[in-house]
C-alpha distance (Angstrom), angle and dihedral (degrees) to the residues before:
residue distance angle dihedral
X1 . . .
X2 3.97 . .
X3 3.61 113.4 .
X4 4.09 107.6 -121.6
X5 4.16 106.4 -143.2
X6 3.75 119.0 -121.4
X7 3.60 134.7 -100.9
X8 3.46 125.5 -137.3
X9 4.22 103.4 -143.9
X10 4.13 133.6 167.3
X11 3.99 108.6 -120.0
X12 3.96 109.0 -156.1
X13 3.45 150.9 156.2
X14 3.72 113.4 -109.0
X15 3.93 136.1 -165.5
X16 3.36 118.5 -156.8
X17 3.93 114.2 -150.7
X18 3.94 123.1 -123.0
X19 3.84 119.0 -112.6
X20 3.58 87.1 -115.8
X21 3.71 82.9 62.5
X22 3.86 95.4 49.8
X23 3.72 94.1 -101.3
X24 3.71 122.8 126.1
X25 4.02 126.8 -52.4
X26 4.02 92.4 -143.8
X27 3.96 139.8 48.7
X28 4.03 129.6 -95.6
X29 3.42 119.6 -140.5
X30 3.95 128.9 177.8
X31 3.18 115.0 -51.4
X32 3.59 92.9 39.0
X33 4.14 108.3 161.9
X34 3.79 108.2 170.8
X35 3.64 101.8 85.5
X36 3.99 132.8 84.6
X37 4.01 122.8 -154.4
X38 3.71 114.1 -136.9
X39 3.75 110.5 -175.3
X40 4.14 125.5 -150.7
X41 3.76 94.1 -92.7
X42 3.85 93.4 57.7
X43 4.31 95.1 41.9
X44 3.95 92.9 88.1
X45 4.11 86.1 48.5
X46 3.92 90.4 55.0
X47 4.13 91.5 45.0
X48 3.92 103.2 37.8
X49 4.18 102.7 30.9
X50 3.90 101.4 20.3
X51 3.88 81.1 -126.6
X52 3.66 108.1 152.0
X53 3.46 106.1 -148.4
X54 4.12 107.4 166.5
X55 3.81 145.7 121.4
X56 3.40 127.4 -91.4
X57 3.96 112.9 -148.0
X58 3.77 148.4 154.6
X59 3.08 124.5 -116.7
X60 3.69 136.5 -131.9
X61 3.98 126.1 -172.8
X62 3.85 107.8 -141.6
X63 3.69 104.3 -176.5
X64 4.04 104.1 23.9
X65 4.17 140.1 52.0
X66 3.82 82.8 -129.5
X67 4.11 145.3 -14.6
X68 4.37 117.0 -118.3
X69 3.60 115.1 -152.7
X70 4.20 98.1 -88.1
X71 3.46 99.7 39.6
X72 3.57 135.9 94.1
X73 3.85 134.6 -146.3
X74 3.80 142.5 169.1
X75 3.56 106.2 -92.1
X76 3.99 135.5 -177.6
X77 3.70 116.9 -144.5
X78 3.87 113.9 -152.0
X79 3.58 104.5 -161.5
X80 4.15 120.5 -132.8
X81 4.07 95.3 -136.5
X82 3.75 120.1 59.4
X83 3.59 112.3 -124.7
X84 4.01 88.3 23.3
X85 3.76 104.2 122.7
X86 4.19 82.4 70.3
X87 3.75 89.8 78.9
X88 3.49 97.9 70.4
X89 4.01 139.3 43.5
X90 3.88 106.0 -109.4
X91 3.48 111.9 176.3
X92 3.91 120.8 146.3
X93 4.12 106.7 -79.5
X94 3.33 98.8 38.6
X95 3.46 133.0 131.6
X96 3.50 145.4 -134.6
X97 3.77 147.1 158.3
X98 3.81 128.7 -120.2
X99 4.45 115.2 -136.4
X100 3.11 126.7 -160.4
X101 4.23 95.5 -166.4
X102 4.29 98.3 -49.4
X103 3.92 87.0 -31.0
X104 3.52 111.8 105.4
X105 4.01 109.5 -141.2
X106 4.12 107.7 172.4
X107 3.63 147.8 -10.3
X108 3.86 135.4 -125.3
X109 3.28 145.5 -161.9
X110 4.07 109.2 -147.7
X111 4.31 101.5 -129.6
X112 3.78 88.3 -177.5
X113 3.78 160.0 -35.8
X114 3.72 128.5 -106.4
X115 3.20 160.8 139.4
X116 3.81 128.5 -109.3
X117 4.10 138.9 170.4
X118 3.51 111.2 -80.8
X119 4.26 106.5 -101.2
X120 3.81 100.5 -101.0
């Protein structure tokens, strides 16, 4: 049996906001890829320069068929660049808000870091 390589990936917990709050009308589910992470060191960036620095990732419900705007789930982010999760501290506790282009759609809490086999 081949061995699959691993995955390095961002398990969270994740609120989505209400409409009524300007978040999204509709549900995610897993293998959601419209959102973008931005992480407290990059928030100032996005304000003051209109530099978008953020993560792209996938996302992956891990306790729930799907995610309504209002509730919140644990999540695992799979992120779209190898070697990706470097560009941001990720230690348990910290957060970070989910974009959907310059809206901003949810907010996490990162749980952990690790590293998984890739999906086959």
């Amino acid at each position: 049996m081949e061995e699959r390589p691993e995955l390095a990936c961002i398990e969270a917990t994740l609120q989505l906001m209400t409409k009524k709050e300007g978040g999204r009308q509709s549900a995610i589910t897993t293998g959601y890829r419209g959102g973008l992470l931005v992480f407290p060191e990059w928030y100032d960036t996005w304000r003051d320069t209109g530099e978008h620095r953020c993560l792209g990732a996938v996302l992956r419900l891990c306790d729930a068929s799907e995610l309504q705007p209002g509730q919140s789930a644990v999540v695992r982010f799979y992120p779209w660049a190898e070697g990706a999760l470097e560009m941001a501290a990720m230690s348990p506790g910290v957060p970070f808000r989910l974009h959907e282009g310059h809206r901003l759609v949810a907010t996490g809490t990162v749980r952990r870091t690790l590293r998984v086999p890739r999906p086959e």
